[in-house]
PyMOL commands that place a pseudoatom at each C-alpha (Angstrom):
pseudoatom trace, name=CA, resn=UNK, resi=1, chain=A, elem=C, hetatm=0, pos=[-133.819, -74.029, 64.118]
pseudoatom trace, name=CA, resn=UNK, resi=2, chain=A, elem=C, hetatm=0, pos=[-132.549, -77.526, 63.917]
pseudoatom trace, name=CA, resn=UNK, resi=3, chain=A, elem=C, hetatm=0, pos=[-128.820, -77.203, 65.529]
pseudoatom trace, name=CA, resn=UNK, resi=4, chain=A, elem=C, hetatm=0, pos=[-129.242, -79.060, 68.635]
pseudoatom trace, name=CA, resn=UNK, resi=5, chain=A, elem=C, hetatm=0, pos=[-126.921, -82.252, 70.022]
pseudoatom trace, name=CA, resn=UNK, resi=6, chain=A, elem=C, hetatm=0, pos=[-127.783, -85.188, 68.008]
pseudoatom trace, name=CA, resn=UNK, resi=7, chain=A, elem=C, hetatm=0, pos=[-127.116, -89.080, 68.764]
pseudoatom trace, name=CA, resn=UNK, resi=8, chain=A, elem=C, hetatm=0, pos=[-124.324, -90.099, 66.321]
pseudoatom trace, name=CA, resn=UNK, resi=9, chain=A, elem=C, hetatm=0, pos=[-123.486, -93.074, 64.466]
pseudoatom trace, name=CA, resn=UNK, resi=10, chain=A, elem=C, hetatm=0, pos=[-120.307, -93.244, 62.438]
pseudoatom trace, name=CA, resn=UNK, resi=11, chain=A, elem=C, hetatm=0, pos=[-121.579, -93.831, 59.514]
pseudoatom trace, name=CA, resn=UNK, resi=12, chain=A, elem=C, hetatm=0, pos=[-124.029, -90.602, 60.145]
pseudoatom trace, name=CA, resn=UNK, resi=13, chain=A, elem=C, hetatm=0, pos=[-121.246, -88.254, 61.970]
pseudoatom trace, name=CA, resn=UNK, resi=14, chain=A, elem=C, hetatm=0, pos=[-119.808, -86.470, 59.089]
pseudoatom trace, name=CA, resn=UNK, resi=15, chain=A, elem=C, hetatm=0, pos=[-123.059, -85.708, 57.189]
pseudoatom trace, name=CA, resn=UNK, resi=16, chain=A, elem=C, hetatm=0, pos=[-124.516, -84.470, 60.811]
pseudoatom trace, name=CA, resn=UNK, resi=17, chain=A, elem=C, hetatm=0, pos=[-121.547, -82.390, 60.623]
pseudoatom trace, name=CA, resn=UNK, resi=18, chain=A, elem=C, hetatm=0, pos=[-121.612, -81.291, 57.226]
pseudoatom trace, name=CA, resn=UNK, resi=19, chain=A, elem=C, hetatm=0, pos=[-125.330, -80.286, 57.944]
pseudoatom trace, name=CA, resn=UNK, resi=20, chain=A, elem=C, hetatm=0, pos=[-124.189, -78.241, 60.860]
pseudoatom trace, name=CA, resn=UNK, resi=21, chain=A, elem=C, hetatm=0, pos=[-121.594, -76.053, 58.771]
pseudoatom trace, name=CA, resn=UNK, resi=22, chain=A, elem=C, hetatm=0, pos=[-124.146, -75.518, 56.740]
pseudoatom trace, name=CA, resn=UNK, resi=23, chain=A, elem=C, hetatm=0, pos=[-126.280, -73.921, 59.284]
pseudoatom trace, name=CA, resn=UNK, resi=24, chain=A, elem=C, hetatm=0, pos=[-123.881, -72.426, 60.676]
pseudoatom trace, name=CA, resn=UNK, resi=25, chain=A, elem=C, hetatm=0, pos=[-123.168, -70.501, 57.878]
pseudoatom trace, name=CA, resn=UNK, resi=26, chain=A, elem=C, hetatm=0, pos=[-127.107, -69.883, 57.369]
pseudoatom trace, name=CA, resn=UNK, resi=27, chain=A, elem=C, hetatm=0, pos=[-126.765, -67.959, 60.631]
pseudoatom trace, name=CA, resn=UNK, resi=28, chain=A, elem=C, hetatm=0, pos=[-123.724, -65.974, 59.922]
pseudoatom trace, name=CA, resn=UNK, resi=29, chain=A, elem=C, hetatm=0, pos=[-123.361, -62.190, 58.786]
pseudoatom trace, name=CA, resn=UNK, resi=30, chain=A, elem=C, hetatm=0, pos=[-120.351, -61.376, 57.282]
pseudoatom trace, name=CA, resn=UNK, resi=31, chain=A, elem=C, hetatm=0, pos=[-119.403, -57.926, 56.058]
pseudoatom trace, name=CA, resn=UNK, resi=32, chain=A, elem=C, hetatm=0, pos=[-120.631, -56.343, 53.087]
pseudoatom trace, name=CA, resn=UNK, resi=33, chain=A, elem=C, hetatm=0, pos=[-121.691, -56.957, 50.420]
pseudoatom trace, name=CA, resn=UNK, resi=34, chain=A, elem=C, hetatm=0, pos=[-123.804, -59.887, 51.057]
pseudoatom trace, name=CA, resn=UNK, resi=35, chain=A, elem=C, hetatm=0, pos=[-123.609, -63.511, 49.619]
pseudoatom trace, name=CA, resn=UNK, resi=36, chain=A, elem=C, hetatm=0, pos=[-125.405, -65.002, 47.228]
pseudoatom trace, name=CA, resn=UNK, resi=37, chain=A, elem=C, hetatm=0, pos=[-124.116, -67.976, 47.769]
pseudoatom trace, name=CA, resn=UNK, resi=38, chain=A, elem=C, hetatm=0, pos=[-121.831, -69.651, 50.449]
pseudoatom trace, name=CA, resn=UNK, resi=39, chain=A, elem=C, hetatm=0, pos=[-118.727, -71.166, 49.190]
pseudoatom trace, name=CA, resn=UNK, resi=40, chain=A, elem=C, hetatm=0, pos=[-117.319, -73.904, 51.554]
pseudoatom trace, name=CA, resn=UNK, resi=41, chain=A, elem=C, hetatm=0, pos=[-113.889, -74.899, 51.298]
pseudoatom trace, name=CA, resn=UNK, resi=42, chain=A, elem=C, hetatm=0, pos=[-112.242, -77.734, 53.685]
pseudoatom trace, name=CA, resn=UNK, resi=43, chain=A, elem=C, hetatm=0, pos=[-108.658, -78.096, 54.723]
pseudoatom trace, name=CA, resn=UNK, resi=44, chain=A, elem=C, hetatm=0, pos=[-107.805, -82.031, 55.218]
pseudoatom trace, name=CA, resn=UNK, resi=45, chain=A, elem=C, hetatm=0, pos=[-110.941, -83.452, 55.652]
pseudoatom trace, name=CA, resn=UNK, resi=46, chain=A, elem=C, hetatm=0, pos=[-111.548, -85.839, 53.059]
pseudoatom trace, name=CA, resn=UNK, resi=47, chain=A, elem=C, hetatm=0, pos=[-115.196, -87.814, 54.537]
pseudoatom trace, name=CA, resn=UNK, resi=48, chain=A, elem=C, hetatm=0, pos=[-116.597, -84.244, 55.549]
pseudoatom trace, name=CA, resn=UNK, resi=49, chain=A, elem=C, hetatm=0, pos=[-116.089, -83.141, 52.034]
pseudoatom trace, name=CA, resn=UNK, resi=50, chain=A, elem=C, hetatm=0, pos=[-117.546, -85.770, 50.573]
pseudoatom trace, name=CA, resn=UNK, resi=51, chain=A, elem=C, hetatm=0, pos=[-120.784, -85.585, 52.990]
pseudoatom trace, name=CA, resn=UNK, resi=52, chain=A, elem=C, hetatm=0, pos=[-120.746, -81.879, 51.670]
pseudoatom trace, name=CA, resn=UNK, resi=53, chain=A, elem=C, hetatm=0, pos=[-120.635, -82.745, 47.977]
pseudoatom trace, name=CA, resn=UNK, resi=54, chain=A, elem=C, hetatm=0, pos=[-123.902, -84.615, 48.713]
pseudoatom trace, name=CA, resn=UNK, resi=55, chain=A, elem=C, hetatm=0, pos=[-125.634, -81.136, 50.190]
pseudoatom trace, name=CA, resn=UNK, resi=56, chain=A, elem=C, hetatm=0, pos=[-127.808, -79.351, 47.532]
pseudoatom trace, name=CA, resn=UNK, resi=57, chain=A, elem=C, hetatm=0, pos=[-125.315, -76.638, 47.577]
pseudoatom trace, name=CA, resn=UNK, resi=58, chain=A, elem=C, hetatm=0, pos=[-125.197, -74.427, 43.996]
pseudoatom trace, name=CA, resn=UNK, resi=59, chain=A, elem=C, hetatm=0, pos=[-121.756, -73.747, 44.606]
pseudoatom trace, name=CA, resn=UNK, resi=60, chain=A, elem=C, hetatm=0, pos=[-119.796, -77.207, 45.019]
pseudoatom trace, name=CA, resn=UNK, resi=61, chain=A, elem=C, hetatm=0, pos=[-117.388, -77.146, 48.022]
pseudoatom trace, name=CA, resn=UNK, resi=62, chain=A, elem=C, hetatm=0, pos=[-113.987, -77.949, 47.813]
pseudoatom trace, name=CA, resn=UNK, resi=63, chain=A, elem=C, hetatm=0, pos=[-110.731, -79.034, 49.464]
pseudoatom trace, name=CA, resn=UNK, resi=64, chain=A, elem=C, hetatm=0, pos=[-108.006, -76.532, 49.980]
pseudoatom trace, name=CA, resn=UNK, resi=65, chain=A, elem=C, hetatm=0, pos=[-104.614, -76.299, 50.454]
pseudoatom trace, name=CA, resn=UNK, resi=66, chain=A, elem=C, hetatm=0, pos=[-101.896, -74.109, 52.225]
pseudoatom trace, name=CA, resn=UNK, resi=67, chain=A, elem=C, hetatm=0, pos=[-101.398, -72.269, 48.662]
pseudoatom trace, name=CA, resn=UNK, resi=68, chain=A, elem=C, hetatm=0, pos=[-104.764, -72.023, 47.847]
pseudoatom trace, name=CA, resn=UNK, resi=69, chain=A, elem=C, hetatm=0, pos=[-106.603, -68.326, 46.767]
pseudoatom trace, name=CA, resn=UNK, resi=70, chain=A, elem=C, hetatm=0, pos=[-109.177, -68.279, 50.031]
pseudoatom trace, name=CA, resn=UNK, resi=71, chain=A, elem=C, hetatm=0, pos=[-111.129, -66.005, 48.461]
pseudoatom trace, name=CA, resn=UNK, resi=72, chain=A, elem=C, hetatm=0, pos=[-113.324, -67.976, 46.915]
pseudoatom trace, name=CA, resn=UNK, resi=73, chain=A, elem=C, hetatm=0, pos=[-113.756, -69.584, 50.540]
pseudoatom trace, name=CA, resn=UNK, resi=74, chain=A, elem=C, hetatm=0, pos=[-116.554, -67.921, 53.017]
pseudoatom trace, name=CA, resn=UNK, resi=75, chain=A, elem=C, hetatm=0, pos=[-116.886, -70.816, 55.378]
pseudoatom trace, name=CA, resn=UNK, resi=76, chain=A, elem=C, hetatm=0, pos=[-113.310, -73.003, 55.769]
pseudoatom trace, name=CA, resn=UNK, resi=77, chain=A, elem=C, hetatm=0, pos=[-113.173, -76.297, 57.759]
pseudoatom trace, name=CA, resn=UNK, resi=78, chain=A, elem=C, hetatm=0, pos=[-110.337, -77.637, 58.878]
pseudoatom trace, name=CA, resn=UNK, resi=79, chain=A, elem=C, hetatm=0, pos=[-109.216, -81.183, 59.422]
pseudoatom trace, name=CA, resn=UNK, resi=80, chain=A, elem=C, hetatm=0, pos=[-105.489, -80.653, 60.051]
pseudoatom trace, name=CA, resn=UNK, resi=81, chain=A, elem=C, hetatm=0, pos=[-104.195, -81.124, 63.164]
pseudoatom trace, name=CA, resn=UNK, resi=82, chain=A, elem=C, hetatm=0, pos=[-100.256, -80.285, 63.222]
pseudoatom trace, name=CA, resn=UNK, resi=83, chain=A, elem=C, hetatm=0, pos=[-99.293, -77.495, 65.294]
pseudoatom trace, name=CA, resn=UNK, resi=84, chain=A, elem=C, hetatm=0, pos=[-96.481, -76.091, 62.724]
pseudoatom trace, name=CA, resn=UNK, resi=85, chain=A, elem=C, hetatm=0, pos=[-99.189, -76.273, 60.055]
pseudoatom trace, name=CA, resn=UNK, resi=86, chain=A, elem=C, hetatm=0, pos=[-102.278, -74.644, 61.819]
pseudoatom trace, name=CA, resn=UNK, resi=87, chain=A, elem=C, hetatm=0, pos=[-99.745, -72.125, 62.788]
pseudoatom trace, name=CA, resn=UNK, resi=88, chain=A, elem=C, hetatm=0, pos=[-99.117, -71.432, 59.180]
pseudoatom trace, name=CA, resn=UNK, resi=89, chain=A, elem=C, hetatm=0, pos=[-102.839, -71.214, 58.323]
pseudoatom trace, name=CA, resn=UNK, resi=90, chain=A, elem=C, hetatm=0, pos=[-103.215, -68.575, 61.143]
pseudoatom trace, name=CA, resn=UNK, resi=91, chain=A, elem=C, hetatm=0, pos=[-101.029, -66.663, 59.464]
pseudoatom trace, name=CA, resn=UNK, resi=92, chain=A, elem=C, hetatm=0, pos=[-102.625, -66.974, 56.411]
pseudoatom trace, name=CA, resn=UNK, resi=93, chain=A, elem=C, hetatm=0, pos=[-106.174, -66.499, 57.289]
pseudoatom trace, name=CA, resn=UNK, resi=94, chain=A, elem=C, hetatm=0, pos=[-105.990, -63.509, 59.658]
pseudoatom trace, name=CA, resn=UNK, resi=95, chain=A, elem=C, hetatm=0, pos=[-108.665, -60.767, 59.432]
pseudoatom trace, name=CA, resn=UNK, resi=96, chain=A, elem=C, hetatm=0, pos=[-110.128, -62.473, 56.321]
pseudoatom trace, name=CA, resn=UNK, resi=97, chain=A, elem=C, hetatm=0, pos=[-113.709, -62.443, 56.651]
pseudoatom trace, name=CA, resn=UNK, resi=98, chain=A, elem=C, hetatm=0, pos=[-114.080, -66.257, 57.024]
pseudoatom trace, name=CA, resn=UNK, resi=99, chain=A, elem=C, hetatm=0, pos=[-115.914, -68.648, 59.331]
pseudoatom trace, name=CA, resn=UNK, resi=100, chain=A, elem=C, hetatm=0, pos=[-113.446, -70.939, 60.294]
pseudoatom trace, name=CA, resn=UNK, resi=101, chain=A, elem=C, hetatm=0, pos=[-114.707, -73.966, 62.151]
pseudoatom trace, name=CA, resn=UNK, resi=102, chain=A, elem=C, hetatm=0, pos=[-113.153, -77.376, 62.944]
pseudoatom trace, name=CA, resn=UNK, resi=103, chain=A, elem=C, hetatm=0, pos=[-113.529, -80.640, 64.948]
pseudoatom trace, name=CA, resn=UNK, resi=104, chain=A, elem=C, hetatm=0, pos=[-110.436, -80.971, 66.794]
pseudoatom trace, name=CA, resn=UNK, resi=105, chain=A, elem=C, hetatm=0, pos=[-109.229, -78.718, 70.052]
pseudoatom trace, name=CA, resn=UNK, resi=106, chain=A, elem=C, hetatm=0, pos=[-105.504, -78.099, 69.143]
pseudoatom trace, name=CA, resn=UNK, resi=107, chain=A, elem=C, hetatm=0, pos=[-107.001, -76.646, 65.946]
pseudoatom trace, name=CA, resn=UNK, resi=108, chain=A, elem=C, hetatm=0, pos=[-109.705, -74.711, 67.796]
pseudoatom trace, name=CA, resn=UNK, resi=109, chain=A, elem=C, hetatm=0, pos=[-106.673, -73.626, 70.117]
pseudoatom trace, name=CA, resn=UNK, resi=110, chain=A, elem=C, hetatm=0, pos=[-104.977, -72.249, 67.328]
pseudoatom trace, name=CA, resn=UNK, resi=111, chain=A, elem=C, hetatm=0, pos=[-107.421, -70.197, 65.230]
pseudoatom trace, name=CA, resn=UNK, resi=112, chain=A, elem=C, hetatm=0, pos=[-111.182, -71.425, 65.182]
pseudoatom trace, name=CA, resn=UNK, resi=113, chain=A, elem=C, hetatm=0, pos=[-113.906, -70.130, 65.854]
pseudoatom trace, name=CA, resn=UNK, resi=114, chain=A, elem=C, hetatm=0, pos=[-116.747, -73.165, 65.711]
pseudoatom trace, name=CA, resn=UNK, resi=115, chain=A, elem=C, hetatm=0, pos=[-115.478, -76.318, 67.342]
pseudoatom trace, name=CA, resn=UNK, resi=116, chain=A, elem=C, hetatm=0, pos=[-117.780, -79.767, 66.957]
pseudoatom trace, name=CA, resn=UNK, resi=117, chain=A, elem=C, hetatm=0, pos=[-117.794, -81.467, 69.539]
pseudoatom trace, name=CA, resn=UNK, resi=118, chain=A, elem=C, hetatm=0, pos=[-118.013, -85.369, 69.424]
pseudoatom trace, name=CA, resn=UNK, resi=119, chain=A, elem=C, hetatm=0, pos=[-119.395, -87.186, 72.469]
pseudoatom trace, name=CA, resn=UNK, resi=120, chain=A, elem=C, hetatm=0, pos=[-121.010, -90.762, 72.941]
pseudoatom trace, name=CA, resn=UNK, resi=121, chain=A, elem=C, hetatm=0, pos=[-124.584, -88.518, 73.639]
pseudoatom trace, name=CA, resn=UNK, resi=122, chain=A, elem=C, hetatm=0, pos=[-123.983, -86.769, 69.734]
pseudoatom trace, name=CA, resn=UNK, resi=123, chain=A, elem=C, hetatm=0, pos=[-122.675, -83.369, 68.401]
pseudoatom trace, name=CA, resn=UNK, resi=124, chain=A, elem=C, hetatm=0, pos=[-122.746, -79.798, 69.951]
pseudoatom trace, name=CA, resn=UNK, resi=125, chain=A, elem=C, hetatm=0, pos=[-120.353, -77.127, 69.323]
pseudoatom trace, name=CA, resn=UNK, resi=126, chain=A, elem=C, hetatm=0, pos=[-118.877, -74.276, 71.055]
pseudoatom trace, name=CA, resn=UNK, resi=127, chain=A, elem=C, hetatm=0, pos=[-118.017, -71.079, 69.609]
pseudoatom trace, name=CA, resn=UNK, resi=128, chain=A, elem=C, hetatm=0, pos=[-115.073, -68.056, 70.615]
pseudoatom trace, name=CA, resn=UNK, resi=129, chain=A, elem=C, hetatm=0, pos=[-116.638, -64.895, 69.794]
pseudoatom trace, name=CA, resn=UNK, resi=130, chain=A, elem=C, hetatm=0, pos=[-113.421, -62.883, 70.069]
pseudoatom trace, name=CA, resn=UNK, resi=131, chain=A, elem=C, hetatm=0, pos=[-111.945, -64.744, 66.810]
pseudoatom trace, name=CA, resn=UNK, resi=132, chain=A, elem=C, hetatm=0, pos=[-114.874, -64.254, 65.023]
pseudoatom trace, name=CA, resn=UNK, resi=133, chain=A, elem=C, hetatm=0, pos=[-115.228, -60.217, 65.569]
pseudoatom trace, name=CA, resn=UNK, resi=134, chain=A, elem=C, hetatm=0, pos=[-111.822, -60.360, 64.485]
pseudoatom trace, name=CA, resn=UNK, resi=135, chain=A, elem=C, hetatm=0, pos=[-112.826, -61.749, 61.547]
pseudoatom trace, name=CA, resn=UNK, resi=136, chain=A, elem=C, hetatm=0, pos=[-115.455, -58.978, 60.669]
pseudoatom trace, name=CA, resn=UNK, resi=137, chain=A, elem=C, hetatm=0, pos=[-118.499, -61.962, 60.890]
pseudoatom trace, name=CA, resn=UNK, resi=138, chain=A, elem=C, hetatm=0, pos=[-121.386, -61.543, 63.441]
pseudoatom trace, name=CA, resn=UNK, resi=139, chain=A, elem=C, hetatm=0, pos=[-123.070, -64.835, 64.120]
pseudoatom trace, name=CA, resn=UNK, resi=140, chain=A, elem=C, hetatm=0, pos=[-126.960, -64.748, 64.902]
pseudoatom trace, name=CA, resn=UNK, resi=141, chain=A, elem=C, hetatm=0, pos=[-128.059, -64.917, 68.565]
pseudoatom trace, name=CA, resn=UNK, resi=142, chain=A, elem=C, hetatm=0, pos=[-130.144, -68.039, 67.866]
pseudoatom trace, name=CA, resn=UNK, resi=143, chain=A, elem=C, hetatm=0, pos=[-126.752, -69.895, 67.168]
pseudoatom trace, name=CA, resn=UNK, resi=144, chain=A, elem=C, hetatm=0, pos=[-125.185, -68.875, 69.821]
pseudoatom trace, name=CA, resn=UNK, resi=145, chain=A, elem=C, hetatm=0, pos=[-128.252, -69.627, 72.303]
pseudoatom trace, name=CA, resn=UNK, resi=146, chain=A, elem=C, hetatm=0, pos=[-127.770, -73.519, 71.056]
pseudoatom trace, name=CA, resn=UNK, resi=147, chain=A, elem=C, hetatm=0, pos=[-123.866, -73.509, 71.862]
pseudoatom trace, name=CA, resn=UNK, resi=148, chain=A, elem=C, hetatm=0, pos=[-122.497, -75.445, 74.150]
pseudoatom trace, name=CA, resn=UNK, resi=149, chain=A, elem=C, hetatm=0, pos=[-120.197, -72.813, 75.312]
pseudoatom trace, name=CA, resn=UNK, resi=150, chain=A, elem=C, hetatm=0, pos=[-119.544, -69.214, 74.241]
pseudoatom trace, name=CA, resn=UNK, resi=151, chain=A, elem=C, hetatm=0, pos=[-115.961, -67.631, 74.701]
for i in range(1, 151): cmd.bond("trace and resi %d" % i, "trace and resi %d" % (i + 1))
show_as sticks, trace
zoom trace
């Protein structure tokens, strides 16, 4: 499996990151039935969306909004940082069988469940399994062996 912490450059750090929601969601299980396809949908995060769009994903991903349908959403990264706001989107998202993962701790706080973690030595992540059972998603012992931290 190639999740592991990774040396970083800026120009590098959001396609490193976009590769790493897209194992992430390799190594997820979420309730029946199963996907096809992952959909990936991103909450104010403009550069990781773009490295995204250059993934050879079949289903393109796309940025979201507070009034957006998040059921065509499976995996949902989030950019936004505002307390008010994220406290909005927990509302919005409970239960809902999606992987929610972000790069930024008040966010994480709030309601995620994958946090990247940005150091000068590269990327890890660390993961609270408690918000994703409540979620209904099961994420695959090999992921969590590479975490930084498990909650």
């Amino acid at each position: 499996m190639l999740i592991t912490t990774y040396p970083t450059r800026a120009a590098d750090e959001h396609a490193l990151k976009a590769n790493f929601l897209y194992r992430f969601a390799q190594f997820t299980d979420w309730p029946p039935p199963p996907k096809e396809q992952v959909r990936f949908c991103v909450v104010e995060h403009p550069e990781l969306l773009q490295a995204l769009q250059k993934l050879p994903l079949k289903i393109p991903p796309r940025a979201v909004q507070a009034n957006t349908d998040l059921s065509a959403c499976d995996v949902l990264m989030f950019g936004l940082r505002e307390r008010r706001a994220l406290q909005q989107w927990q509302h919005k998202v409970k239960g809902m069988p999606l992987l929610i993962v972000t790069d930024n701790s008040e966010a994480y706080r709030q309601l995620g469940m994958i946090q990247l973690l940005t150091s000068p030595d590269g990327i890890s992540f660390q993961v609270d399994l408690s918000r994703t059972s409540a979620h209904q998603l099961k994420l695959g012992s090999q992921l969590l062996k590479l975490a930084r931290q498990v909650d």
